[in-house]
C-alpha positions in Angstrom: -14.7 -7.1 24.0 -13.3 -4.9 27.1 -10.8 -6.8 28.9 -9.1 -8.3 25.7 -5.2 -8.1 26.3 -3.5 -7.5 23.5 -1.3 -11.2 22.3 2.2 -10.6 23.3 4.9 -10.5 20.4 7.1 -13.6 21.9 3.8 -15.8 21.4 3.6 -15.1 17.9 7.6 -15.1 16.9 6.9 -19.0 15.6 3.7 -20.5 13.5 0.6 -21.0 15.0 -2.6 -23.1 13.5 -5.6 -21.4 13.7 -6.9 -23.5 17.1 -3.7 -22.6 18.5 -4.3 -19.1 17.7 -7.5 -19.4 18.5 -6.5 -20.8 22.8 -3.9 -17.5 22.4 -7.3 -15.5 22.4 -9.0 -17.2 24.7 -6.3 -16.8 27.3 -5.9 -13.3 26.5 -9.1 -12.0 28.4 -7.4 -10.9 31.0 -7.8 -7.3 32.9 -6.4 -5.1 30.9 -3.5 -2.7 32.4 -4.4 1.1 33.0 -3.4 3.4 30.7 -0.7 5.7 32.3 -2.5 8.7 32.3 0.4 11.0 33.6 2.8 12.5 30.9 5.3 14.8 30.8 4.9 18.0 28.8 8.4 17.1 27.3 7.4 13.9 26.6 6.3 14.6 22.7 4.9 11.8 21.0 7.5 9.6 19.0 5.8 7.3 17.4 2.8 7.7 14.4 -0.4 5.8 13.2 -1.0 4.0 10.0 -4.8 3.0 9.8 -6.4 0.7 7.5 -10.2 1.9 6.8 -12.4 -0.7 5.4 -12.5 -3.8 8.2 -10.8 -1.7 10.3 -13.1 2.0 11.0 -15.6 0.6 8.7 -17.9 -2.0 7.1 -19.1 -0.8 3.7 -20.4 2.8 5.1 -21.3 1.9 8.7 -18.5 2.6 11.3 -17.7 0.2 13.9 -18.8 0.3 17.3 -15.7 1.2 18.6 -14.4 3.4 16.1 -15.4 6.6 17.3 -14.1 6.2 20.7 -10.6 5.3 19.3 -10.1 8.6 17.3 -11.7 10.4 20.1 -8.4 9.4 22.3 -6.2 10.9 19.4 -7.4 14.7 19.2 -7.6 17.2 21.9 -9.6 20.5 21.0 -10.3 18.8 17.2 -6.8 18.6 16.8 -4.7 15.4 16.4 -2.3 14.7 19.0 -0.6 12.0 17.7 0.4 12.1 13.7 -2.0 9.9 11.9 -2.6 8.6 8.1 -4.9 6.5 6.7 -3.8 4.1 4.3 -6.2 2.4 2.5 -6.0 0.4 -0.5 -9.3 2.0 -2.6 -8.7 4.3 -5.4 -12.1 5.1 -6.9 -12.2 8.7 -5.3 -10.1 11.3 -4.8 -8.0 12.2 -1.5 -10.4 15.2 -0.7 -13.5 12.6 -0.6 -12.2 10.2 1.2 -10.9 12.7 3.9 -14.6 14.5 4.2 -16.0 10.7 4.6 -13.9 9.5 7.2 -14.6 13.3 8.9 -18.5 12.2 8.9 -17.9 8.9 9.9 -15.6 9.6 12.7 -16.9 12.7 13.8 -13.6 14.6 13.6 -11.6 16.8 11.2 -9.8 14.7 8.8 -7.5 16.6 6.3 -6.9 15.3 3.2 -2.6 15.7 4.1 -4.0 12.7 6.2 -5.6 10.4 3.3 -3.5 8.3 1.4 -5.5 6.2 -1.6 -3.4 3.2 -3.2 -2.9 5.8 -5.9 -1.3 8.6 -3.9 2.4 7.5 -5.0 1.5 8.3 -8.3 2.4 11.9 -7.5 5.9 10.6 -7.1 6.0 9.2 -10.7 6.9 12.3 -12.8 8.7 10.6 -15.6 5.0 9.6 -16.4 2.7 12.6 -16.0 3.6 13.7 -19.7 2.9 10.8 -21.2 -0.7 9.7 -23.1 -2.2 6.9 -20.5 -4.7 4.5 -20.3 -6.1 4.3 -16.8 -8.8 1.7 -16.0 -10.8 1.4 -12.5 -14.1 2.8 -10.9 -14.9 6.6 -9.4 -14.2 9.9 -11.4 -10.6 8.5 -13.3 -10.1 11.3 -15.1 -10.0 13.9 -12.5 -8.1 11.2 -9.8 -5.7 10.6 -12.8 -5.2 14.7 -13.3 -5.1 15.1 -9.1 -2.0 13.1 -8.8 -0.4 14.7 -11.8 -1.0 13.4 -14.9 -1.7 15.0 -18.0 -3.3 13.4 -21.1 -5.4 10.9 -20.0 -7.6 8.4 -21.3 -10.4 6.0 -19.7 -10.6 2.5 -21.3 -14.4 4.1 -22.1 -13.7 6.5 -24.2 -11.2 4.3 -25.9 -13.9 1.7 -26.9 -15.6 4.6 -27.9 -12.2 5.7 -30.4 -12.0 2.2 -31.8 -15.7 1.5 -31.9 -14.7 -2.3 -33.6 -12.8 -3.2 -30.3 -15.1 -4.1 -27.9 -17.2 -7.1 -28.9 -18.2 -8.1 -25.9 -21.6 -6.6 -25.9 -23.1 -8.2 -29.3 -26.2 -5.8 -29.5 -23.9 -3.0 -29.9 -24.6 -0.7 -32.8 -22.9 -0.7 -35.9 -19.7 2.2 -35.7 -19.9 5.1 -37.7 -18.3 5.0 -41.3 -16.2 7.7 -41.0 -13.4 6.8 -38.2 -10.3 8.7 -37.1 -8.5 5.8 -35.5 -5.8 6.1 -36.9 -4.8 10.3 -35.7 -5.4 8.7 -32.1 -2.5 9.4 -30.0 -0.8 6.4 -29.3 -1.2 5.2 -25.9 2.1 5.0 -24.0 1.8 3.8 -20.6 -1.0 1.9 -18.7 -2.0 2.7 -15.0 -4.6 0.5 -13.1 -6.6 2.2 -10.2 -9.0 -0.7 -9.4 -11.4 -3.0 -10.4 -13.8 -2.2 -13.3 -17.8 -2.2 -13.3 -17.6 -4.9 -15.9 -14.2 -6.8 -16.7 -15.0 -7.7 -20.0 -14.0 -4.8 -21.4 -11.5 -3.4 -20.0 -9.1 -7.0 -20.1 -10.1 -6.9 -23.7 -8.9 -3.2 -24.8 -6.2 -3.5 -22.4 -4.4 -6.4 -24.1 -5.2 -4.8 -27.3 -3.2 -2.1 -26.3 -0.6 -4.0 -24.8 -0.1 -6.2 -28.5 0.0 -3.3 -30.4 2.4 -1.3 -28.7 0.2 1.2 -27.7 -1.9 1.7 -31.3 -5.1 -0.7 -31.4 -5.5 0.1 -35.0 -2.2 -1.2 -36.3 -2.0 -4.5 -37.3 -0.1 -7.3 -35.2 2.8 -8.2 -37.0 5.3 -8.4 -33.7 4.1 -8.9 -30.3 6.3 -6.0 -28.2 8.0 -7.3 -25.7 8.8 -5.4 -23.2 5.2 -4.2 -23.4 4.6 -0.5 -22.6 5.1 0.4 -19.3 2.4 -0.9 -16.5 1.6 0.2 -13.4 -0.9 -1.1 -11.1 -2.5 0.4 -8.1 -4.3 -1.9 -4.9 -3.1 -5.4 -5.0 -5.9 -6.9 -3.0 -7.1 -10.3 -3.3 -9.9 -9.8 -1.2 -11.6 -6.9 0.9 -13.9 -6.8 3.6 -17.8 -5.2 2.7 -20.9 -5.4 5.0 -21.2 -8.5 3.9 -19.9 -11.5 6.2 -17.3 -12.9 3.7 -14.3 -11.0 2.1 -15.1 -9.8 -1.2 -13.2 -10.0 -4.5 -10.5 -7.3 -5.0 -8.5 -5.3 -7.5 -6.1 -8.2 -7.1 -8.5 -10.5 -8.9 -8.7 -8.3 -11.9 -5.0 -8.5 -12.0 -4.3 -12.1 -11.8 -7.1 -12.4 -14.7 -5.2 -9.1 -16.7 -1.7 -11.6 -16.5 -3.3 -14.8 -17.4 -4.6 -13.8 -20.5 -1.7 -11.7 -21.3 0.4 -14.9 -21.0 -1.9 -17.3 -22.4 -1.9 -14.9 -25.4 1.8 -14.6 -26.1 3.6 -17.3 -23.6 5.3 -14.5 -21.8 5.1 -12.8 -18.5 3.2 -8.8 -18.3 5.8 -7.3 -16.1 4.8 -4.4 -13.9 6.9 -1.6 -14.0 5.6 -0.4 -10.5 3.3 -1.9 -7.9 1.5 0.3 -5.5 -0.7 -0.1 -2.8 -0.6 -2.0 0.4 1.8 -4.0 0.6 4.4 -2.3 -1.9 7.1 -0.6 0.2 6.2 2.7 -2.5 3.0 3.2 -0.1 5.4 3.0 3.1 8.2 5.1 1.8 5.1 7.7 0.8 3.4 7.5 4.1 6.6 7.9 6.5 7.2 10.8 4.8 4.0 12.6 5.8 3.8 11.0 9.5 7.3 12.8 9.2 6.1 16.4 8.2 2.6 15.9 10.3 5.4 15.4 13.7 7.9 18.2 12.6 4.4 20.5 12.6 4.0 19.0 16.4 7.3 20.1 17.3 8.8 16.6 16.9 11.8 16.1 14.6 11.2 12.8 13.6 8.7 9.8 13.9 10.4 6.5 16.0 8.0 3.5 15.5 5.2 3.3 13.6 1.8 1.6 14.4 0.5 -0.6 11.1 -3.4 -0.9 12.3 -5.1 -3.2 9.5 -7.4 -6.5 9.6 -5.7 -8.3 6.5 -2.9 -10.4 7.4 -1.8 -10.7 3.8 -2.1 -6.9 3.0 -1.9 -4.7 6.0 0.6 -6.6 8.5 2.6 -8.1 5.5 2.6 -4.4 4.3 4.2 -3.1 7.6 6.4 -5.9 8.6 8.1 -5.5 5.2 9.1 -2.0 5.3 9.8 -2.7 8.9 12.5 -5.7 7.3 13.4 -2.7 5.1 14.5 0.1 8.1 16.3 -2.4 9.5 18.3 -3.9 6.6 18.8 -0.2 5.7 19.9 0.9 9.1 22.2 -2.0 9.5 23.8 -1.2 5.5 24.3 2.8 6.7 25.7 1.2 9.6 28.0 -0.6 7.5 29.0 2.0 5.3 29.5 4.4 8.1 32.0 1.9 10.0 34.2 1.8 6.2 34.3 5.2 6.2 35.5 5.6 9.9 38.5 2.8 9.0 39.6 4.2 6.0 39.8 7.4 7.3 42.1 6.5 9.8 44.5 5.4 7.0 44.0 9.0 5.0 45.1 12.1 5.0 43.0 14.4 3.6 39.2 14.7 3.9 38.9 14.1 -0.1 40.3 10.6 0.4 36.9 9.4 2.1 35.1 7.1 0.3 32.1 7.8 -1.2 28.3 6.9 0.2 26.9 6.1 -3.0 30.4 4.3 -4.4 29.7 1.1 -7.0 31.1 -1.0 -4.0 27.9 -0.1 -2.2 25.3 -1.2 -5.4 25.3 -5.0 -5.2 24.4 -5.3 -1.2 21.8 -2.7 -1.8 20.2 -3.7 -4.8 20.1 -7.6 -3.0 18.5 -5.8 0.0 15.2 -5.1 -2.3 15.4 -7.6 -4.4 15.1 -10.1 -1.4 11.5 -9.2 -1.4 9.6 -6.9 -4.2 12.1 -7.0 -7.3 9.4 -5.4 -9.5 9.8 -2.2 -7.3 13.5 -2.3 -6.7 14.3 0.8 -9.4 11.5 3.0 -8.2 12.6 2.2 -4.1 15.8 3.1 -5.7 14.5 6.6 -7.5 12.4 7.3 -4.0 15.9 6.9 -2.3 17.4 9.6 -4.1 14.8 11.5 -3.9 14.2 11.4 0.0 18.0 12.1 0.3 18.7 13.9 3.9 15.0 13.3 5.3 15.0 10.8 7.8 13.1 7.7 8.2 11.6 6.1 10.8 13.2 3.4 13.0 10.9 0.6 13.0 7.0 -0.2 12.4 5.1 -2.6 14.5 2.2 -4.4 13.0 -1.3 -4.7 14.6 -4.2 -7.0 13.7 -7.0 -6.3 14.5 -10.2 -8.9 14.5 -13.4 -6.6 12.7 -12.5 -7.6 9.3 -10.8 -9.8 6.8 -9.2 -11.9 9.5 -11.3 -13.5 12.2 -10.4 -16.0 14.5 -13.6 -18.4 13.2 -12.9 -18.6 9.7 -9.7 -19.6 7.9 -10.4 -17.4 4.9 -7.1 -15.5 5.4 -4.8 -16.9 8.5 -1.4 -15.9 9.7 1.8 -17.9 10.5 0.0 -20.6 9.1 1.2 -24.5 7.6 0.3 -23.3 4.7 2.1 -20.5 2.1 0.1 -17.3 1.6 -1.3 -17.4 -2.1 -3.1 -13.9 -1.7 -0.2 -11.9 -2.2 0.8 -10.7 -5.8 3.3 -12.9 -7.4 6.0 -10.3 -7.9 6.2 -10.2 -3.7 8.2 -13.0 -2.3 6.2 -15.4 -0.2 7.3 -15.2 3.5 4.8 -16.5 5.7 7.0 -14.6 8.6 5.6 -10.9 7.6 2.0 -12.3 7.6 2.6 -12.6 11.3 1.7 -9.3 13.5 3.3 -7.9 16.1 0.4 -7.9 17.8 -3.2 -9.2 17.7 -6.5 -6.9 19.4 -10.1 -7.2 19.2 -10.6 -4.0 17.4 -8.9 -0.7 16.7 -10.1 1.1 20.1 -7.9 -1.8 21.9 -5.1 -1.1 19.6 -4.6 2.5 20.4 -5.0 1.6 24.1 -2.5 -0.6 23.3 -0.3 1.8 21.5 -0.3 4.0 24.2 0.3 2.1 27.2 3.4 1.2 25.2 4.6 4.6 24.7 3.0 6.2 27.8 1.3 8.4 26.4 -2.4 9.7 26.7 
């Protein structure tokens, strides 16, 4: 693939069929330009990486051929150069594992500061850490569930286990015991959804249970709740890329199944009371926070642009482009608000006459600036707002596709800028066919950092 230019952003600011896309390509094996190789020692990097793993560094557990050489252009004496994260949307293992895999894979030091799973956020979430949850998904749950800070935890196991009359899906089953303390179990008061199960049967089964019951599978239905207690769902993807040549199924799957039954069963809609993951701005917010504190430990105050590196159209480029849409409606309301201030001021007297940032005036244009795209996260963005007050954010991302995984130009599995609407995303994100479109398209993730840093001339 040497040679392959990267597909300038003006070619892909309208939609493109696939075999138009596909002559874009073909006309993009050009020569590519040399990398300045001169830099200033005042010229500290700016600008920070956001890389997707699987499709992207790797295919099941075998890097790609190019993979190494790309991180080998980031680090000088084992050290990054340039503040990096890895964003990927798995959540069966714990930060710390992930970190020493992609350390082996890469043949670098990866810290876990530098790993964030879909459920990372989590850690944010502290109205929930006290609370009894339910938490469903693959890997070691307990002790992924107790990493990002919560406290009394239960696994949809051991809750077929509790209320041994639950779970009839497996009909040679044993009979329960006769003596059962279902009742004394602590009602569960909050669900949180890591990833797919092993077996779905299950898990949908004792999860609508708990959902009908308020949180207490042994008391009878007399009232369907509704709201329901609170759920919140980590990795939203519809598919994945494995070894194998087509995508597979994702967590996203499990949770389209998870809201059909829940509907079919009582005719009304399982809300989410927070979605994480790629492409929830929650994962964005999170990660420009730690390319911030990685830069500030490089001597840079804050991070410019950041590089969204990802092969899923529908997940990793819609994921950038979004919080992108998000700096830039948020730059343009501070912008706003600053300008009101500055007039009224010039009408007052005294420095207590200036109106306040955070005024009720303010609420309405800010709460339509989420809810344009992912109203089921507009509270939490909110809360994270509040939260990050004084730490400043980036001032744009740029979304890069690259070509070694979901999306490739010979199938139509997952396209971009397409006739058609995107059906992969969830169905609390807002369908905008624009933010499936990247900024800009390369072969494979050595190309995009060559790419990145003829941009900022940098090496």
């Amino acid at each position: 693939m040497a040679g392959w230019r990267a597909l300038p952003t003006h070619c892909l600011s309208q939609q493109l069929s696939l075999s138009q896309l596909m002559v874009l390509i073909k006309n993009s094996f050009l020569p590519s330009r040399k990398i300045h190789t001169q830099r200033s020692q005042f010229n500290k990097c700016q600008f920070g990486f956001i890389f997707d793993i699987d499709g992207v560094i790797v295919r099941g557990r075998k890097p790609l051929p190019t993979a190494r050489e790309a991180f080998q252009l980031l680090v000088q004496d084992n050290q990054f150069k340039v503040p990096t994260l890895f964003v990927t949307n798995a959540g069966n293992a714990l930060r710390a594992q992930k970190a020493h895999q992609l350390s082996e894979w890469l043949e670098i030091e990866v810290r876990e500061e530098q790993v964030v799973m879909s459920h990372s956020p989590l850690r944010m979430f502290r109205q929930f850490h006290d609370k009894h949850v339910l938490v469903n998904g693959q890997g070691p749950l307990k002790e992924i569930a107790h990493n990002v800070g919560f406290r009394r935890v239960t696994t949809t196991e051991e809750l077929a286990y509790a209320f041994p009359h639950l779970d009839k899906m497996d009909h040679h089953r044993g009979k329960p015991p006769p003596c059962s303390f279902e009742e004394f179990f602590p009602r569960i008061e909050a669900v949180i959804l890591f990833g797919e199960p092993v077996r779905w049967e299950t898990p949908l089964q004792l999860i609508i249970d708990v959902l009908l019951t308020n949180g207490h599978p042994s008391d009878d239905l007399v009232d369907i709740p509704y709201p329901h207690i609170p759920v919140l769902a980590c990795n939203m993807d519809l598919l994945w890329m494995s070894e194998h040549k087509l995508p597979r199924l994702g967590h996203g799957c499990f949770m389209n199944a998870l809201e059909s039954l829940y509907q079919k069963i009582t005719g009304k809609e399982l809300k989410y009371t927070a979605l994480i993951g790629k492409p929830s701005e929650i994962t964005y917010h999170h990660a420009d926070y730690l390319l911030t504190q990685q830069a500030k430990l490089m001597g840079v105050d804050q991070i410019e642009t950041i590089y969204c590196i990802g092969d899923n159209p529908e997940t990793d480029i819609y994921g950038g482009n979004l919080y992108n849409r998000y700096l830039q409606r948020r730059k343009h309301i501070k912008g706003q608000k600053l300008d009101k201030k500055v007039r009224v001021a010039g009408h007052l007297k005294t420095d207590s006459d200036f109106l306040d940032e955070d005024s009720d005036d303010d609420i309405p244009e800010d709460t339509q600036m989420f809810q344009r795209d992912s109203g089921a996260n507009l509270h939490v963005i909110r809360s994270l707002e509040e939260d990050s007050f004084g730490v400043e954010k980036a001032s744009c991302c740029e979304s890069i596709l690259v070509c070694t995984g979901v999306f490739k130009t010979t199938t139509d599995f997952v396209s971009f800028a397409g006739n058609r609407l995107s059906s992969h995303n969830h169905r609390d994100f807002v369908i905008d066919p624009t933010l499936t479109t990247p900024n800009h398209v390369v072969p494979n993730v050595l190309e995009a950092v060559k790419l990145v840093f003829e941009k900022e001339e940098f090496s």
